[in-house]
Residue, then its C-alpha position, 0 to 999 in steps of 0.5 A: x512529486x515525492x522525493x523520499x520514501x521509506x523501505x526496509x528489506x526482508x528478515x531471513x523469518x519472512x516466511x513466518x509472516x501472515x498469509x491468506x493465500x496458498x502460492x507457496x513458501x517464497x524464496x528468501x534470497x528471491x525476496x531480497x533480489x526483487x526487494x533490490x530491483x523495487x529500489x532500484x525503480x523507486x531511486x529511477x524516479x528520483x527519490x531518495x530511499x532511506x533504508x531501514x534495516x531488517x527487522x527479524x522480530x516482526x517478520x511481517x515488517x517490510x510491509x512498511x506501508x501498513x504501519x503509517x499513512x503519510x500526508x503532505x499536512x502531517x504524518x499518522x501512524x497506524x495500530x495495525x489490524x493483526x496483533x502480530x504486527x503492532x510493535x513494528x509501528x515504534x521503529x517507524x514512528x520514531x523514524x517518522x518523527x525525523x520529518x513530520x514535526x506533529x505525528x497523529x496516531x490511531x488508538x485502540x480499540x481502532x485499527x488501520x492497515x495502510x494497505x486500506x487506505x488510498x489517496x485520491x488528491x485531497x480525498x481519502x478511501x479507507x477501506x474497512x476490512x478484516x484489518x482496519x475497523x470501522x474505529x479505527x476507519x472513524x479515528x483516521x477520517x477525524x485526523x484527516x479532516x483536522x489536515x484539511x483533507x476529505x474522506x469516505x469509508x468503504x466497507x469491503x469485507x464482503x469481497x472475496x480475494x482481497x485483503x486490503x482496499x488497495x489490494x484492488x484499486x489504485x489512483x492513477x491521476x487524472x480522475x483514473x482509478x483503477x480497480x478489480x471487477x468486484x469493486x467496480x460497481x461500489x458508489x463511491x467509485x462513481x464519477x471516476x474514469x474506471x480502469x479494469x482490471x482483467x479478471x486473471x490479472x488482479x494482482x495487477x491493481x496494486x501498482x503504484x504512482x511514482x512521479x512520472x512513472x507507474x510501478x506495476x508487478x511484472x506478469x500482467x501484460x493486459x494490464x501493462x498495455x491499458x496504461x501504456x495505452x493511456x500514455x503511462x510509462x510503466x516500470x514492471x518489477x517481478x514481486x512474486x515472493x511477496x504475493x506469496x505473503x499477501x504483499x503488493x508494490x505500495x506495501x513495500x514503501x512509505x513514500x512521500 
């Protein structure tokens, strides 16, 4: 059960952030209203939000997500992929250190995103992509193990359209993991009940588990109906903004 998790709005400089996709410049005052509606799911679900406050130096930043993978054994924090990106961790760490009495950090020449790394029970998935290398993917399984947990790499950077690992899968519990066509056949996936992803809808597959609830991006009613269909309650939250700037739902908060 998480009972907090750790969000931070958007600056006004959010469309300077990094992007690989073409959707569009996002509307400022959108993104604030549907970063608004995220908490307001999030704070439905019964946890406490500790706000920080916008961050106009990094416009990038409320992607929190990124900078911090959070477990019930300790906190680590990342050195983000994009050099952009790096100074967001300082605010964040030192936010972290509040809660965790030991925080692990991942050292250069390493990077993680948070966005690669996807818990599944006591097992990690770290994605190694254009964001996370094989380093930095080799220092966070260490850590990991040190916590009592398990781990395996899982390259991705030959899948076309995805940025980060959990841009195409998510763990629903109950040995579900969700996932786009193209990642379906990875073996490290083997084993698992595989919830597919229509092709059209994989944007959809960045949706999150938040106690008793599923947090999917409004839009995907395939998807909506196969977790309804599995007996998942669903909250949907409209996030087109920040497709717009390659963010999904787990981007968005650091929960725990």
């Amino acid at each position: 059960m998480f009972t907090r998790a750790i969000v931070r709005p958007p600056g006004r400089n959010f469309a300077d952030g990094l992007t690989t996709v073409e959707l569009g410049t996002p509307d400022y005052t959108t993104a604030l209203k549907q970063h608004d509606a995220y908490c307001r799911a999030l704070q439905s679900c019964h946890l406490e939000l500790i706000v920080l406050p916008p961050n106009d130096e990094y416009p990038d930043s409320t992607f929190v997500e990124d900078t911090a993978i959070l477990t019930q054994h300790g906190g680590i924090v990342t050195n983000p992929g994009a050099e952009s990106r790096r100074g967001e961790i300082t605010s964040i760490e030192a936010e972290l250190s509040r809660v965790f009495p030991e925080i692990k950090s991942i050292c250069h020449p390493g990077t993680v995103d948070g966005g690669d790394i996807c818990e599944v029970g006591d097992h990690f998935f770290i994605g190694v992509s254009a964001r996370t290398n094989e380093s930095g993917a080799q220092q966070l399984a260490s850590i990991l193990d040190t916590l009592g947990y398990t781990s395996q790499l899982v390259d991705i950077r030959g899948v076309q359209g995805i940025l980060h690992l959990k841009s195409g899968i998510a763990y629903l519990g109950e040995n579900r993991l969700v996932v786009i066509e193209e990642l379906a056949d990875f073996d490290e996936f083997r084993g698992y009940e595989l919830v597919r992803v229509k092709r059209g809808e994989e944007y959809a597959a960045n949706c999150i588990v938040v106690n008793d609830s599923v947090l999917i991006a409004a839009g995907f009613p395939e998807f909506a109906r196969q977790l309804q269909g599995l007996g998942l309650r669903t909250i949907s939250i409209e996030m087109s903004e920040f497709q717009k700037m390659d963010g999904g739902l787990s981007c968005l908060s650091l929960r725990f």
